[in-house]
N, C-alpha and C positions, 0 to 999 in steps of 0.2 A: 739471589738476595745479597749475598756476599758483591758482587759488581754493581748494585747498587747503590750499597752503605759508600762504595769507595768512587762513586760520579763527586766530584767537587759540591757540586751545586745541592746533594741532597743534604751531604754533609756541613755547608752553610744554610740551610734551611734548619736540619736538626741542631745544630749549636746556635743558632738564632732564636727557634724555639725554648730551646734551654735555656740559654739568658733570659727571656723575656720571664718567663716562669718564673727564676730565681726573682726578678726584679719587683715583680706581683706580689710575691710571698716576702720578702724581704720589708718592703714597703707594709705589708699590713702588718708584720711581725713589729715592726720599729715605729708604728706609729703616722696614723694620716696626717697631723698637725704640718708631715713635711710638703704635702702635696700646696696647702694654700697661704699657708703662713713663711715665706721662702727670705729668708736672712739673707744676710752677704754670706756667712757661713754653709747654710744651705746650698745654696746658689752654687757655689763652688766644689762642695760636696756632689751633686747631680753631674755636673761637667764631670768630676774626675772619674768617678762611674760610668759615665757615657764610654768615656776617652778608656779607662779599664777594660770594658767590657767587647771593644770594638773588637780586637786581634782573637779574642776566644770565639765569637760571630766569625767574622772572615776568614781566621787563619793567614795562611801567607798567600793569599789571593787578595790584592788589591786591585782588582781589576775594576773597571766598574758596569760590567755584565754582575762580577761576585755583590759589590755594594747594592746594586737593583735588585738582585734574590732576596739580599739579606732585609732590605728595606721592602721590599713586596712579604716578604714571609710579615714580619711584626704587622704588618697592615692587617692581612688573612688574621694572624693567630687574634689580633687587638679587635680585630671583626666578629668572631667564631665570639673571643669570649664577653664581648658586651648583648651581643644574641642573648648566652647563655645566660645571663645577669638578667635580661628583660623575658625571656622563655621562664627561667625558673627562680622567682623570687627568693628562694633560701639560699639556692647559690649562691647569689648576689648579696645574700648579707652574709655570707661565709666570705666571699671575696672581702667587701667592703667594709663588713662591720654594720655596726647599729650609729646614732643621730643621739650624741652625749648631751644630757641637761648639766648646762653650767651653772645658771643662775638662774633661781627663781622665786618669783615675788622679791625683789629685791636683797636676798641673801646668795652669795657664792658658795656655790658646792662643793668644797676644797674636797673630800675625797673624788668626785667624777674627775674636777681638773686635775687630780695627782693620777687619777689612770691613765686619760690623753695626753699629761704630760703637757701644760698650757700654765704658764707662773700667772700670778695674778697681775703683774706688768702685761703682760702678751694682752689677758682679756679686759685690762682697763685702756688698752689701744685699742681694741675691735668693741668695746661700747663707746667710746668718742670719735672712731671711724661713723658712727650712725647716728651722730650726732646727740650724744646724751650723755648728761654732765656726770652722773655718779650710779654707781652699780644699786642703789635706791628706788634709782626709777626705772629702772627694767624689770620687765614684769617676768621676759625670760628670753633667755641666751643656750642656743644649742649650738654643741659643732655638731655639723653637718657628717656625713661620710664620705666628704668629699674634703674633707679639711676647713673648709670657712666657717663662720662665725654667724649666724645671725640670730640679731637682737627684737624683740619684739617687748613697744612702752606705747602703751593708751595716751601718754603725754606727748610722745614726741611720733607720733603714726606716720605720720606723711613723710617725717624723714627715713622712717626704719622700716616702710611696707616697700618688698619689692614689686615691678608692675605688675609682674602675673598676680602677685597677689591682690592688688590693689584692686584691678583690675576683676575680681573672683567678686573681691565686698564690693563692687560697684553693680557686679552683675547681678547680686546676692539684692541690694539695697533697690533697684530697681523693678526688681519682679515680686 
């Protein structure tokens, strides 16, 4: 076991796994707003993480046998656990989280948007991303678990259904 732990390649797969995990937890601990709402700030933030995290994954193997481990392990572990997310629904909302109500019937939630951390600037650009003039005519605004935004207004439908859904009321409307 011991000549194991000390093969290079196992020891870049376990510190690959170990990154990836902190990254997982990290990210739900701080908040999904970062995953789909991405700033210049953001943006830069990710990279230097990437660029951080790389030499604790490879160590002083920069070979690239070492980089194809390290990049095959996140593949497997990023495989194993989206399995697990679609195998066992609670996981996946332990992973994830829950789908925040921000606005509804035309009034904003200020405490849900003070838990996800979303100013009321960020969410009056993701309701005129969907083309609707005032947080009034939204009937309701969730973030998602995956960080985005969507808007749902009886007035403006056709701008703010996306296809699968549109797609559902068409199937809905015809049968």
């Amino acid at each position: 076991m011991h000549e194991l732990l000390n093969n290079n390649y196992v020891r870049i797969i376990v510190s690959t796994l170990a990154v990836y995990l902190f990254i997982v937890i990290a990210i739900r601990l701080f908040g999904k707003k970062e995953l789909a709402q991405l700033s210049v700030v953001d943006l830069v933030f990710i990279l230097l993480i990437s660029n951080s995290v790389q030499n604790a994954m490879v160590g002083p193997d920069s070979t690239l046998s070492g980089g194809l481990v390290a990049a095959s392990s996140l593949f497997i572990v990023n495989y194993i656990l989206k399995y697990l997310q679609y195998r066992f629904p609670k996981f996946g909302k332990i992973v994830q989280g829950d789908a925040t109500m921000l606005i509804y019937q035309g009034k904003m939630l200020k405490t849900h948007m003070k838990n996800v951390k979303i100013s009321e600037d960020e969410l009056m650009e993701a309701v005129r991303e969907h083309g609707v003039a005032s947080v009034k005519d939204v009937d309701l605004a969730i973030m998602e678990v995956d960080g985005s935004i969507s808007i749902l207004s009886s007035k403006y439908q056709k701008k703010t259904v996306k296809r699968r859904q549109a797609h559902k009321v068409l199937t809905k409307q015809e049968g």
